[in-house]
N, CA and C atoms of all chains as a GROMACS GRO file, in nm:
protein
  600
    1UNK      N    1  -0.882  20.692  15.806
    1UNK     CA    2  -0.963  20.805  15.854
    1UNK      C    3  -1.101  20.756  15.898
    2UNK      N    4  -1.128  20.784  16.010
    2UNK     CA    5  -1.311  20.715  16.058
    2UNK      C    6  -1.334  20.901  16.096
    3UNK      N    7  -1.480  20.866  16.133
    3UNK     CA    8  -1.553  21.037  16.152
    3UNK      C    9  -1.646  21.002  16.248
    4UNK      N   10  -1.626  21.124  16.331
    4UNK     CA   11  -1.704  21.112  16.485
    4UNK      C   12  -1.863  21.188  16.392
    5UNK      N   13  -1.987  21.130  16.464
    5UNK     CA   14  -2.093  21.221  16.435
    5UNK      C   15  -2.130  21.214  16.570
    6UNK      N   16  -2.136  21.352  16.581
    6UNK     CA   17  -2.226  21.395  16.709
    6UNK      C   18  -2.345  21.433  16.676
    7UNK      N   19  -2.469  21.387  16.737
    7UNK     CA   20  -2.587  21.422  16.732
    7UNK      C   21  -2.617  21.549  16.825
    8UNK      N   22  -2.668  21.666  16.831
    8UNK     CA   23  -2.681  21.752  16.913
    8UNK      C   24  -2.762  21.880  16.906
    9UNK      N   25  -2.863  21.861  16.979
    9UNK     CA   26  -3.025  21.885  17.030
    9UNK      C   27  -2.979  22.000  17.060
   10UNK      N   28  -3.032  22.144  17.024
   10UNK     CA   29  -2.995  22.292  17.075
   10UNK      C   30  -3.153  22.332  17.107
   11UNK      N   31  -3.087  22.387  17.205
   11UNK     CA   32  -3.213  22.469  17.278
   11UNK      C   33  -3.349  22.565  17.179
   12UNK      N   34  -3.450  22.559  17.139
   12UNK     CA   35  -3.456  22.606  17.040
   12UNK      C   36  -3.448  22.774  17.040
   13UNK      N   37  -3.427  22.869  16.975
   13UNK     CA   38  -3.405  22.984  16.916
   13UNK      C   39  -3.273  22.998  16.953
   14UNK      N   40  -3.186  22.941  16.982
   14UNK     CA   41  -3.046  22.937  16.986
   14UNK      C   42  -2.923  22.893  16.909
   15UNK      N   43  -3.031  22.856  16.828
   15UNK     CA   44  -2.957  22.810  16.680
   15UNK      C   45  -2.841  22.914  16.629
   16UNK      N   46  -2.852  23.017  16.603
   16UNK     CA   47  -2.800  23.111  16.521
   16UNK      C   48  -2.641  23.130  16.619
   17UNK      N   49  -2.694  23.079  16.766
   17UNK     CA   50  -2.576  23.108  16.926
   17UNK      C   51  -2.511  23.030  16.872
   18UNK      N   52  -2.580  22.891  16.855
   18UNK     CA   53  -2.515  22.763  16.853
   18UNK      C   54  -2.430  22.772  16.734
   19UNK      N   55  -2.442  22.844  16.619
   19UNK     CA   56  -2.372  22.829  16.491
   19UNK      C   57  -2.246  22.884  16.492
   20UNK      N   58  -2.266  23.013  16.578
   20UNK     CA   59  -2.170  23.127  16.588
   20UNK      C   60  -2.049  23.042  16.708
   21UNK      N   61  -2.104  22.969  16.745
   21UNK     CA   62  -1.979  22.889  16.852
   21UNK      C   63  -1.897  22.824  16.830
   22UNK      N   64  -1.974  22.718  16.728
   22UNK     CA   65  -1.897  22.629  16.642
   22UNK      C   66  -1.801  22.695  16.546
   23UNK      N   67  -1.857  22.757  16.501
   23UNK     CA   68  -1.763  22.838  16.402
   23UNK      C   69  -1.620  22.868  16.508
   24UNK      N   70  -1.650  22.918  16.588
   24UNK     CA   71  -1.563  23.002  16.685
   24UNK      C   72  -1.470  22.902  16.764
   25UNK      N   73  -1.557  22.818  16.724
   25UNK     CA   74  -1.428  22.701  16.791
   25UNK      C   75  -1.356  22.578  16.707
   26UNK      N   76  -1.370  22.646  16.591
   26UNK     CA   77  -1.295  22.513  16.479
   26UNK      C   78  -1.125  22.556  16.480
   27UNK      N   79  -1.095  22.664  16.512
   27UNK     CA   80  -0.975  22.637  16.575
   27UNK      C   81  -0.887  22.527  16.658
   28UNK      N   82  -0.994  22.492  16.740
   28UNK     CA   83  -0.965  22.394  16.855
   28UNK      C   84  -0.918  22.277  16.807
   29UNK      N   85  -1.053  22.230  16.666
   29UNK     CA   86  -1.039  22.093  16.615
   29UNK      C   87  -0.917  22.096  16.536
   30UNK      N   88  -0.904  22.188  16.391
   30UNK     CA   89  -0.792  22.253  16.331
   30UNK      C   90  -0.666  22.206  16.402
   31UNK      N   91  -0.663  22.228  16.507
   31UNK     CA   92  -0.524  22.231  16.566
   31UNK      C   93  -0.495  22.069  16.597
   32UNK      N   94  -0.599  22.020  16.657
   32UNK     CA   95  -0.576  21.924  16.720
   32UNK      C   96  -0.524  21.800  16.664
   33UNK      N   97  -0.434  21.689  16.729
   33UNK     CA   98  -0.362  21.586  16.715
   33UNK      C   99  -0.434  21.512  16.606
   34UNK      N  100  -0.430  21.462  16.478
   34UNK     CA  101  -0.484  21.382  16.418
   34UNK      C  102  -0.666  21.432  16.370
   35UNK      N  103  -0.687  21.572  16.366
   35UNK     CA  104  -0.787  21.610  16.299
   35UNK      C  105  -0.785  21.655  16.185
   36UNK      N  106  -0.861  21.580  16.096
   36UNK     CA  107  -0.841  21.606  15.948
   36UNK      C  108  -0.969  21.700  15.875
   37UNK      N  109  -1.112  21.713  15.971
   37UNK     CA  110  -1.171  21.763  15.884
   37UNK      C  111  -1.372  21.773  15.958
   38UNK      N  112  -1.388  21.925  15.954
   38UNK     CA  113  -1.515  21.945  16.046
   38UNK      C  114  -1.599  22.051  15.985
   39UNK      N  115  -1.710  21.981  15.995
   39UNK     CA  116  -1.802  22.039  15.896
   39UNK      C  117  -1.983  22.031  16.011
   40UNK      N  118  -2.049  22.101  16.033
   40UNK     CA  119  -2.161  22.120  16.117
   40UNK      C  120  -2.276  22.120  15.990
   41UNK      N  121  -2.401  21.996  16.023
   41UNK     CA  122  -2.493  22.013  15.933
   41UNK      C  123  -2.622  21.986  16.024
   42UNK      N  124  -2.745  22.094  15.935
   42UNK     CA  125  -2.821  22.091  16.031
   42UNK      C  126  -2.958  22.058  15.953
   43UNK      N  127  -3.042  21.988  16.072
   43UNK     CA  128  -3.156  21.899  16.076
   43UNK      C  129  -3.259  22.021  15.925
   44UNK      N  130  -3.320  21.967  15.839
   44UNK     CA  131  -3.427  22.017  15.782
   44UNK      C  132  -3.548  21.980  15.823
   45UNK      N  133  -3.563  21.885  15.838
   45UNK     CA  134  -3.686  21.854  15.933
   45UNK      C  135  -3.672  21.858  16.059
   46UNK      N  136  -3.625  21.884  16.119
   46UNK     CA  137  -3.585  21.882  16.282
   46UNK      C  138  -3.461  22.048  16.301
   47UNK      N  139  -3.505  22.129  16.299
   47UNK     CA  140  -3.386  22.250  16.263
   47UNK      C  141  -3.300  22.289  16.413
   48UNK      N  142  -3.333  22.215  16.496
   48UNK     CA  143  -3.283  22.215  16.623
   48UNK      C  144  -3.153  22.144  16.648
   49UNK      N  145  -3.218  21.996  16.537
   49UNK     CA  146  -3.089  21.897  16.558
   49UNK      C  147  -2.959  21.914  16.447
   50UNK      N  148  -2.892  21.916  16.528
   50UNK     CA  149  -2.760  21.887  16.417
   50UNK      C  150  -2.675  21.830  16.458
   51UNK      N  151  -2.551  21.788  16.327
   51UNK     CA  152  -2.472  21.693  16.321
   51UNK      C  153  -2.300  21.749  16.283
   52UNK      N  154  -2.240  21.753  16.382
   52UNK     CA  155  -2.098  21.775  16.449
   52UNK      C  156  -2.056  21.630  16.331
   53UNK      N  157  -1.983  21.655  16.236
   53UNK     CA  158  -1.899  21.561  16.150
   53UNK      C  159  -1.750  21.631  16.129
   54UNK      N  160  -1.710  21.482  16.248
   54UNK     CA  161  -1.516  21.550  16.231
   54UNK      C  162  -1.433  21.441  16.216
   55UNK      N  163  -1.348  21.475  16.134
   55UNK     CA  164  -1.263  21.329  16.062
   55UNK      C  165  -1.143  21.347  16.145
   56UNK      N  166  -1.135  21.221  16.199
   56UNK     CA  167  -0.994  21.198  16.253
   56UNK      C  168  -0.916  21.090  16.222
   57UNK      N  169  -0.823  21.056  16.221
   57UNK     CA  170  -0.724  20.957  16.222
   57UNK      C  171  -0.715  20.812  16.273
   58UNK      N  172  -0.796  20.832  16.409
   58UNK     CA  173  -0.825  20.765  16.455
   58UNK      C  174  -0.922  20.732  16.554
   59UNK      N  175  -1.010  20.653  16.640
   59UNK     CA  176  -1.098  20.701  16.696
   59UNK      C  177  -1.013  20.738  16.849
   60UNK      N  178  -0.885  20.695  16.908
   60UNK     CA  179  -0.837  20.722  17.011
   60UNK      C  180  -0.767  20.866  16.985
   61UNK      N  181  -0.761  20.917  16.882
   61UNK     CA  182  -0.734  21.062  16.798
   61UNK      C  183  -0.809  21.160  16.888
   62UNK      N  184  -0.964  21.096  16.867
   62UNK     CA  185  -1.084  21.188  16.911
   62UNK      C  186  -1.109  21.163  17.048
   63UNK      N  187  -1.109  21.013  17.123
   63UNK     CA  188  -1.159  21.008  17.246
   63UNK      C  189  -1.045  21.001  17.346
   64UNK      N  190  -0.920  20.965  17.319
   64UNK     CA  191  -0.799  20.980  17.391
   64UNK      C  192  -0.783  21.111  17.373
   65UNK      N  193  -0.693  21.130  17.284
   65UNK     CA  194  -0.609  21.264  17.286
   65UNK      C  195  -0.728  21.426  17.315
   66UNK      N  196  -0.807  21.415  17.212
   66UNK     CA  197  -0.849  21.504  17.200
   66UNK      C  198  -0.950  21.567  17.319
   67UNK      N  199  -1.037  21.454  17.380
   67UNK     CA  200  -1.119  21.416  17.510
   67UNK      C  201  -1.060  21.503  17.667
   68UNK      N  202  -0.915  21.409  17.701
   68UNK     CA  203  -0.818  21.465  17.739
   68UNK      C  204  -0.749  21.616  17.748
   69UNK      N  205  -0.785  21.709  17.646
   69UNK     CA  206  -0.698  21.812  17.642
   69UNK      C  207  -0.790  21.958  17.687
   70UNK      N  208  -0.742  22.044  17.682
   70UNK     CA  209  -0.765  22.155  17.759
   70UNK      C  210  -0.904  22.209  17.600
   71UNK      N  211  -0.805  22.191  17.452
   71UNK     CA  212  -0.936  22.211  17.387
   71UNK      C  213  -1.063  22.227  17.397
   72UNK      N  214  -1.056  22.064  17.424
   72UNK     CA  215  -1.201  21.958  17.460
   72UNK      C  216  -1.239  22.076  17.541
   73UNK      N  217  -1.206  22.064  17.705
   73UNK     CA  218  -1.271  22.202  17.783
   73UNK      C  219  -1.310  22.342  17.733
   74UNK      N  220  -1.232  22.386  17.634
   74UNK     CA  221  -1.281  22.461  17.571
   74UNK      C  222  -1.382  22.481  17.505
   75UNK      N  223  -1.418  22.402  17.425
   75UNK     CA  224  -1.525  22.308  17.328
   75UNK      C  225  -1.604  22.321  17.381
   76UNK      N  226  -1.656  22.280  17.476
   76UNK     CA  227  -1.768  22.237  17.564
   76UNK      C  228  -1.809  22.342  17.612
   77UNK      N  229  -1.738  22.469  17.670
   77UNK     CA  230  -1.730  22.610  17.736
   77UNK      C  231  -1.796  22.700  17.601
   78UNK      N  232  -1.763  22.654  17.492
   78UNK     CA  233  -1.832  22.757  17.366
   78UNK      C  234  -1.985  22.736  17.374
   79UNK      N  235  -1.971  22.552  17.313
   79UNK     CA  236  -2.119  22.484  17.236
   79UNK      C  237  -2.157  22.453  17.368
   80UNK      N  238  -2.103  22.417  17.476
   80UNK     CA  239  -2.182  22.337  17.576
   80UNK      C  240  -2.352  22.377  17.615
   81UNK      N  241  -2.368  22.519  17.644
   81UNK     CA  242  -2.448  22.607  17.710
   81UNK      C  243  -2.553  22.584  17.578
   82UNK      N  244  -2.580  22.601  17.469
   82UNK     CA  245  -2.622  22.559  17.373
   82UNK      C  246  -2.737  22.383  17.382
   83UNK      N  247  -2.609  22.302  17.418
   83UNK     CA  248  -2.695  22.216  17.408
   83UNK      C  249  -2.857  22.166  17.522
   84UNK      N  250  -2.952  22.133  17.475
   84UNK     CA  251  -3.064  22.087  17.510
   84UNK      C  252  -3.031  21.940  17.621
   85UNK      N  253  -2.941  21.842  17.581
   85UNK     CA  254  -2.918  21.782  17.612
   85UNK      C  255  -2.789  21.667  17.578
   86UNK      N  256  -2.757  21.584  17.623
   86UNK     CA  257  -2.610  21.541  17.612
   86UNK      C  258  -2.609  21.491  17.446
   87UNK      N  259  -2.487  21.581  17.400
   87UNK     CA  260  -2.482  21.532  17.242
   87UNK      C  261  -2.500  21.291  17.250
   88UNK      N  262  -2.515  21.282  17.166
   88UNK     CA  263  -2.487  21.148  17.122
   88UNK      C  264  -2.412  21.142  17.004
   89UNK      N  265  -2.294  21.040  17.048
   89UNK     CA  266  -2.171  21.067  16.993
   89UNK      C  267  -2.133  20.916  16.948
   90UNK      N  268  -2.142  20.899  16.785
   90UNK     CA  269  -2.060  20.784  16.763
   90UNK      C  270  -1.985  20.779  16.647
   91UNK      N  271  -1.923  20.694  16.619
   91UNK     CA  272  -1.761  20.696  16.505
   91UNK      C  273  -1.818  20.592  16.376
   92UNK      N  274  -1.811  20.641  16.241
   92UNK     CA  275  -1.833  20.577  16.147
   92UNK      C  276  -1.692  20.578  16.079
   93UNK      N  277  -1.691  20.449  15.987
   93UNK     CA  278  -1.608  20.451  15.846
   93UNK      C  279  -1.668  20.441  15.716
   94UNK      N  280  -1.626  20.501  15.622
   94UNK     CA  281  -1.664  20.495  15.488
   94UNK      C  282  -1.629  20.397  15.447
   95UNK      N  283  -1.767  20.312  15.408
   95UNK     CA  284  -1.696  20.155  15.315
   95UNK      C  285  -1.741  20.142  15.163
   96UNK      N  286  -1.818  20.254  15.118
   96UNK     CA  287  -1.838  20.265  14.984
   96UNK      C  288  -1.865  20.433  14.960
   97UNK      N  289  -1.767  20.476  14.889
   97UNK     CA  290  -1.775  20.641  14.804
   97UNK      C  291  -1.802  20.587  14.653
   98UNK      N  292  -1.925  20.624  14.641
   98UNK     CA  293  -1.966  20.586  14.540
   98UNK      C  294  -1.975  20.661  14.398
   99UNK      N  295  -1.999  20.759  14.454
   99UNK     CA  296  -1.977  20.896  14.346
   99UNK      C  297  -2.022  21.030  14.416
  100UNK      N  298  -1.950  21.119  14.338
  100UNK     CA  299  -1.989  21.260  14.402
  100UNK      C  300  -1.912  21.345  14.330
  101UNK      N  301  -2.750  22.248  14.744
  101UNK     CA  302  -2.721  22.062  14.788
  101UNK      C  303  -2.822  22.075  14.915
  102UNK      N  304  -2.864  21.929  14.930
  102UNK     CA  305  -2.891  21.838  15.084
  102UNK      C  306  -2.834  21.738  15.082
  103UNK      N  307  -2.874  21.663  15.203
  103UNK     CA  308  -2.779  21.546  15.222
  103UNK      C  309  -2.908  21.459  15.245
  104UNK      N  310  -2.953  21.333  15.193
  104UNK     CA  311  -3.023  21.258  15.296
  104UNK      C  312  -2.933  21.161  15.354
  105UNK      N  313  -2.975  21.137  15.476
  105UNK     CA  314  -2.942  21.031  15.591
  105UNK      C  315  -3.013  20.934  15.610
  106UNK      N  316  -2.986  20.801  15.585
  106UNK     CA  317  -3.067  20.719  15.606
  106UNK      C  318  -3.029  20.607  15.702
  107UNK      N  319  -3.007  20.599  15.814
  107UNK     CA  320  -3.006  20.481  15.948
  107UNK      C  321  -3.050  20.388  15.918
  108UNK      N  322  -2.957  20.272  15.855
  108UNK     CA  323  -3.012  20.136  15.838
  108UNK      C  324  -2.954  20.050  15.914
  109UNK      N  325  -2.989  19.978  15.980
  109UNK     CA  326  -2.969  19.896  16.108
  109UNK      C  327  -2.965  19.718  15.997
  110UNK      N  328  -2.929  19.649  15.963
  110UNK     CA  329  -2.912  19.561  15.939
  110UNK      C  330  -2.897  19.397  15.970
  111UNK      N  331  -2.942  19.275  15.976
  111UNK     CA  332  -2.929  19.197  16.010
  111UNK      C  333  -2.792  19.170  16.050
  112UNK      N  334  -2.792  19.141  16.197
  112UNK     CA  335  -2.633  19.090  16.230
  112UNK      C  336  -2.618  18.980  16.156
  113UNK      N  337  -2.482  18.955  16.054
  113UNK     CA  338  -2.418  18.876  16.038
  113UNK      C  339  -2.450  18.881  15.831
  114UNK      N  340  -2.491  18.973  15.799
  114UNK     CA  341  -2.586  19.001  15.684
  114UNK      C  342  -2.489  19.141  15.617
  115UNK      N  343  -2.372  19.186  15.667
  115UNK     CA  344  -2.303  19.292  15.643
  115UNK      C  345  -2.244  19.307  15.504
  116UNK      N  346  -2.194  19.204  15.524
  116UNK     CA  347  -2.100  19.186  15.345
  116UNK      C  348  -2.220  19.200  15.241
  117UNK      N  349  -2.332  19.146  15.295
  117UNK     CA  350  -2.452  19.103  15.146
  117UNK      C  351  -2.491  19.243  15.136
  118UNK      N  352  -2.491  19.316  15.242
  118UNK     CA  353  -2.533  19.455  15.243
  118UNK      C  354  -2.479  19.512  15.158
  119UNK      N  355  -2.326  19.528  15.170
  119UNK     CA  356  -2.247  19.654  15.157
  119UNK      C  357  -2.249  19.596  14.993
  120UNK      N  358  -2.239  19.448  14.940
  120UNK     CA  359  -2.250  19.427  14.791
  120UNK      C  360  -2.398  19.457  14.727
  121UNK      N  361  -2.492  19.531  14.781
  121UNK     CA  362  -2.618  19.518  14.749
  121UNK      C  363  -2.614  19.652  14.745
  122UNK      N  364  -2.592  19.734  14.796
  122UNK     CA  365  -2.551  19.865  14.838
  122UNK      C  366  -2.507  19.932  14.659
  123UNK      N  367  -2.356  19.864  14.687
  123UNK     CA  368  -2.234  19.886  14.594
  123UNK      C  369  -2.333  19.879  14.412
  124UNK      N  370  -2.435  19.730  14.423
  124UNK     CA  371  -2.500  19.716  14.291
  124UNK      C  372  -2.578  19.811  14.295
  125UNK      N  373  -2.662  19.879  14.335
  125UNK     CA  374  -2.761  19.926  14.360
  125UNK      C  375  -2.732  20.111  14.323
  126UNK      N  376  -2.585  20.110  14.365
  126UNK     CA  377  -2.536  20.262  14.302
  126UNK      C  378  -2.508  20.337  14.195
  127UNK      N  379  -2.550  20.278  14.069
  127UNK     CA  380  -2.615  20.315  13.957
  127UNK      C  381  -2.723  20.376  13.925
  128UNK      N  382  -2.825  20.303  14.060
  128UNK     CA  383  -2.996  20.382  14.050
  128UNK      C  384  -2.995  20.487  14.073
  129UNK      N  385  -2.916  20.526  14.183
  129UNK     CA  386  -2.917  20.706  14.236
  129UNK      C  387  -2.827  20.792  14.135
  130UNK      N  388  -2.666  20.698  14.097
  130UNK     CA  389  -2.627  20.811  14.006
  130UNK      C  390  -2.698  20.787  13.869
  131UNK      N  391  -2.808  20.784  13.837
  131UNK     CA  392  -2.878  20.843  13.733
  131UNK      C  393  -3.000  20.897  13.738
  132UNK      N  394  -3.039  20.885  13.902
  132UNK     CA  395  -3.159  20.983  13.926
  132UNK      C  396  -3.121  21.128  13.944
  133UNK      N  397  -3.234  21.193  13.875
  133UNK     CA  398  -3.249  21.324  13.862
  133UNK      C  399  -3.241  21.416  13.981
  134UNK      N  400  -3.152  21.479  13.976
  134UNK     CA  401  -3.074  21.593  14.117
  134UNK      C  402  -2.976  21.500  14.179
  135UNK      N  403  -3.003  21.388  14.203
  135UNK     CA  404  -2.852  21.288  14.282
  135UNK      C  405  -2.738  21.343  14.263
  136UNK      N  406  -2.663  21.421  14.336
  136UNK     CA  407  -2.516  21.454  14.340
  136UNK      C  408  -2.430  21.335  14.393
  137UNK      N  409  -2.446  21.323  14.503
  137UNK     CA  410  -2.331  21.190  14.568
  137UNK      C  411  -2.391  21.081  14.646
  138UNK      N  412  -2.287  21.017  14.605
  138UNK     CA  413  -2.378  20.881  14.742
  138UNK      C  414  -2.244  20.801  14.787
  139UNK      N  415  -2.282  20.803  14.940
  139UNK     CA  416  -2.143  20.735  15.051
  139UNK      C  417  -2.204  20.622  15.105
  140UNK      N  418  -2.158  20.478  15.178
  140UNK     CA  419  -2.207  20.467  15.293
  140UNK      C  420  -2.150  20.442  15.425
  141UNK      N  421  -2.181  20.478  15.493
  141UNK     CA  422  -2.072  20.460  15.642
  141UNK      C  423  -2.108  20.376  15.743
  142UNK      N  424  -2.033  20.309  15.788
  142UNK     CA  425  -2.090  20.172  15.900
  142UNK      C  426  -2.026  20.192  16.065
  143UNK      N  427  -2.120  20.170  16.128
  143UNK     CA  428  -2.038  20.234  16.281
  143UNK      C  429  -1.952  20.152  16.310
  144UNK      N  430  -1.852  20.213  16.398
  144UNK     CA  431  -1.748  20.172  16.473
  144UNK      C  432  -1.802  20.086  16.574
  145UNK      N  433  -1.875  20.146  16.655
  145UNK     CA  434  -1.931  20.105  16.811
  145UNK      C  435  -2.080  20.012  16.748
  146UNK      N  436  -2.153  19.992  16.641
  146UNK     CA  437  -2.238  19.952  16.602
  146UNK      C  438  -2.224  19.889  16.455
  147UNK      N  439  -2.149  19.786  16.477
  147UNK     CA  440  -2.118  19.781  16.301
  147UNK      C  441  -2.219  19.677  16.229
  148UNK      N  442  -2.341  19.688  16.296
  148UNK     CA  443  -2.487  19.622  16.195
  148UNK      C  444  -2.471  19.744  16.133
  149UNK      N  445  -2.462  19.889  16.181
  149UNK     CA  446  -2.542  19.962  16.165
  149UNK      C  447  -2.493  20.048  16.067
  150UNK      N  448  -2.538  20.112  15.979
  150UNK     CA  449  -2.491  20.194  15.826
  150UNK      C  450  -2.589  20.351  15.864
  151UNK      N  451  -2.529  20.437  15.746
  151UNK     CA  452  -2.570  20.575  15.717
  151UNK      C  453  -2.562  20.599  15.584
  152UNK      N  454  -2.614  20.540  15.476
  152UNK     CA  455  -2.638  20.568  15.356
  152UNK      C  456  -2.646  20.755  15.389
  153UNK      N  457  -2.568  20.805  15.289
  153UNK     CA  458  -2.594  20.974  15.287
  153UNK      C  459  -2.585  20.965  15.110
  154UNK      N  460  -2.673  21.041  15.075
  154UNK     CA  461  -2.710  21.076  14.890
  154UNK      C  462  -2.698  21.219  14.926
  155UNK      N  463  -2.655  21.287  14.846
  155UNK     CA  464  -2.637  21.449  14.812
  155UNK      C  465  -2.743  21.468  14.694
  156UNK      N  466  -2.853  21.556  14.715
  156UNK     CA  467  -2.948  21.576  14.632
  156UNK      C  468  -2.990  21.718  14.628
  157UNK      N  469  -2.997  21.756  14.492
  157UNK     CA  470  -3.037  21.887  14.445
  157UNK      C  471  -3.128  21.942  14.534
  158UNK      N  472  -3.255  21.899  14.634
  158UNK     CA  473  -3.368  21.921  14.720
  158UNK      C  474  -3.393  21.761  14.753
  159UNK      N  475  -3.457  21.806  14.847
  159UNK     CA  476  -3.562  21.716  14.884
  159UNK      C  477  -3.652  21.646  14.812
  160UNK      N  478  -3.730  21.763  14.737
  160UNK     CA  479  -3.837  21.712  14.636
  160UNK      C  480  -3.768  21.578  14.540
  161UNK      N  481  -3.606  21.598  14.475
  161UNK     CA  482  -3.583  21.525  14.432
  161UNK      C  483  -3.573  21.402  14.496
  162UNK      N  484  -3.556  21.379  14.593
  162UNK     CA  485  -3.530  21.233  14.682
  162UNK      C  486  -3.675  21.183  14.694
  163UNK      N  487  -3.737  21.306  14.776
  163UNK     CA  488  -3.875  21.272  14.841
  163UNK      C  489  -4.006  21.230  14.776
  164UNK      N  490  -4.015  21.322  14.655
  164UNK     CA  491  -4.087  21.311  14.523
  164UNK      C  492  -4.034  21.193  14.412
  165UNK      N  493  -3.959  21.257  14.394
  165UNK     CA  494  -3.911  21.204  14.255
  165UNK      C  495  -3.864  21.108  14.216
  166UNK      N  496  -3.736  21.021  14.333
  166UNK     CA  497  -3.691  20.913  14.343
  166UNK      C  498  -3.806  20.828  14.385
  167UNK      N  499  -3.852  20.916  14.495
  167UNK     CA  500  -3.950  20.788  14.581
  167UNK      C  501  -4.057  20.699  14.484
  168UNK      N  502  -4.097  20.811  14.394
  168UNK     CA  503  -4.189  20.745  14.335
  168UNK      C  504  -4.110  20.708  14.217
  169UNK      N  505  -4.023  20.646  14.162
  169UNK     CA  506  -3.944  20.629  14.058
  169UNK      C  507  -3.920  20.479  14.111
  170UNK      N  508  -3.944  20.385  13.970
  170UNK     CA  509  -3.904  20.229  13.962
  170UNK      C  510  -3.786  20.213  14.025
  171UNK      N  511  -3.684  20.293  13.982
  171UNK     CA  512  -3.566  20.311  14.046
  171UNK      C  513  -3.561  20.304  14.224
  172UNK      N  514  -3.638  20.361  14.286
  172UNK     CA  515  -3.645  20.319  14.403
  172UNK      C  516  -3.693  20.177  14.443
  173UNK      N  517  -3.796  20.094  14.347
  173UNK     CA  518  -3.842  19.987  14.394
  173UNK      C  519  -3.756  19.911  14.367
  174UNK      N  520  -3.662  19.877  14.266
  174UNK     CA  521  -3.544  19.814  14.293
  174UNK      C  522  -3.443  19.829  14.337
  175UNK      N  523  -3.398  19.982  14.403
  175UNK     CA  524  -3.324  19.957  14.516
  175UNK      C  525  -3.366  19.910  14.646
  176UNK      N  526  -3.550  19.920  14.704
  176UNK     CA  527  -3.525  19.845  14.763
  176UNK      C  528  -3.563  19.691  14.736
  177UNK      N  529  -3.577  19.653  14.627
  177UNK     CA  530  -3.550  19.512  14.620
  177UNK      C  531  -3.437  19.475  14.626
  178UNK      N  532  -3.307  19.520  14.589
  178UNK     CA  533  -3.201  19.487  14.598
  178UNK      C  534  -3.131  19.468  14.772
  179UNK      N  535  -3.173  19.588  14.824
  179UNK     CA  536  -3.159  19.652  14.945
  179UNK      C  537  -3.203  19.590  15.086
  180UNK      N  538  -3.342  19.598  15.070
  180UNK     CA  539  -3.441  19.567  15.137
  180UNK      C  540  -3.455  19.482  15.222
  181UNK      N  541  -3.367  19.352  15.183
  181UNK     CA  542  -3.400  19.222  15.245
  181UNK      C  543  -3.330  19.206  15.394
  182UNK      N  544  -3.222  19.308  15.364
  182UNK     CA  545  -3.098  19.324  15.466
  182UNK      C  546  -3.116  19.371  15.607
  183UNK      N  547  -3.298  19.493  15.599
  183UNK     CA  548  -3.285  19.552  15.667
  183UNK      C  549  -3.344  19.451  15.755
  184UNK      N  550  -3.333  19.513  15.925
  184UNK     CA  551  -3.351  19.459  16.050
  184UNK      C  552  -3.463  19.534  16.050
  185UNK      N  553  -3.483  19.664  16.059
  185UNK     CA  554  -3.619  19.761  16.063
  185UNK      C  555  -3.622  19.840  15.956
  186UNK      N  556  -3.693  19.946  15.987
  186UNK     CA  557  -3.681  20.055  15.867
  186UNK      C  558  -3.643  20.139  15.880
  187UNK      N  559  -3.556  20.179  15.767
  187UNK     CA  560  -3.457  20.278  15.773
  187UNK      C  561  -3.504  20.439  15.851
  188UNK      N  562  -3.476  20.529  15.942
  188UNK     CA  563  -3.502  20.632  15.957
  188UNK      C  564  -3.390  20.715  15.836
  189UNK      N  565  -3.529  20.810  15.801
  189UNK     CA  566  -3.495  20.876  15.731
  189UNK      C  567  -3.458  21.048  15.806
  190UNK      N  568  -3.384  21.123  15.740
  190UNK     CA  569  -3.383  21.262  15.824
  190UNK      C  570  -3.296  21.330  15.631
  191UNK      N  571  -3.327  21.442  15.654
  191UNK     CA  572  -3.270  21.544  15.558
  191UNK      C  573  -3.157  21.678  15.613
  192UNK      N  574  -3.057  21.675  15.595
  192UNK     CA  575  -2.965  21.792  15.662
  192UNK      C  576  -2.917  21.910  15.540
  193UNK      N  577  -2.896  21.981  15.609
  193UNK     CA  578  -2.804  22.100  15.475
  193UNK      C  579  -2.674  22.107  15.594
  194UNK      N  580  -2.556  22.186  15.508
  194UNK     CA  581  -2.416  22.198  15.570
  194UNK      C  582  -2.430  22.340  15.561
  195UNK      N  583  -2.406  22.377  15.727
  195UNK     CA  584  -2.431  22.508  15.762
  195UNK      C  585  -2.266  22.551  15.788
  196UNK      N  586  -2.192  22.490  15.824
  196UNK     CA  587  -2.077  22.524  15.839
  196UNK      C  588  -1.974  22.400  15.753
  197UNK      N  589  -1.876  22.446  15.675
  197UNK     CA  590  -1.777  22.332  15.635
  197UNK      C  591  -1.619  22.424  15.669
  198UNK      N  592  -1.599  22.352  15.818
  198UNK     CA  593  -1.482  22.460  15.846
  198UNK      C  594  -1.371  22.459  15.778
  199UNK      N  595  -1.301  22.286  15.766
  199UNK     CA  596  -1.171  22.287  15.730
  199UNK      C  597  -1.193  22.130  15.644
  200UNK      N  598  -1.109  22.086  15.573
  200UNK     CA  599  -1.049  21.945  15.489
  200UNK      C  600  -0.969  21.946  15.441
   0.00000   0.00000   0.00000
């Protein structure tokens, strides 16, 4: 399992738009080929920025398959209008769970 | 809960000493006061690069309490040597946790 984080700058007072979209579109991820898990967290010092964390399978899970599909277009058609500017998007793995 | 995020960029070729410095060092947080969890994640597309995330009761506890706690000066003595720059720090809350 690796996890995409998207970084992503919202217009400001559009926050509350931006929340209500995401929400509205976890269907999309839910469904999709090799998505295991999506959770939206947002900036405390920065309340504009937030962080798109979605676990997939693989990273060609997220940038092949998922990139590719009519979803994705969807996706973008909810949150797109929202964003300030182009999310920044990169893939981590967990190499120490240490406690929790 | 919060989450802190911490962007540590690391000496290329310095990874392993990291992630074992890391691993020793995860005792200090699970016995600081409010510390819920601690992960760390290393990029795909950037693999100097790490995201230490601690789950903490507030801020105050990280920001205050750890910071000024011995406990922090030997994590970053333990820590410290690894880094390339200095860590950016940022604080998030989870506004949405759709699915896992």
């Amino acid at each position: 399992m690796i996890f995409e984080i998207a970084e992503i700058e919202v217009h400001a007072g559009q926050e509350e738009q931006f929340e209500s979209a995401v929400a509205q579109a976890s269907p999309l991820f839910r469904q999709a080929h090799g998505c295991l898990s999506m959770k939206l967290e947002r900036g405390i010092e920065h309340p504009s920025r937030y962080r798109l964390v979605v676990g997939w399978n693989s990273v060609d899970d997220h940038m092949l398959t998922f990139r590719n599909s009519e979803s994705f277009q969807r996706w973008r058609e909810l949150a797109g209008p929202f964003f300030a500017s182009p999310p920044k998007v990169e893939h981590v793995s967990c190499v120490l769970d240490a406690f929790s």
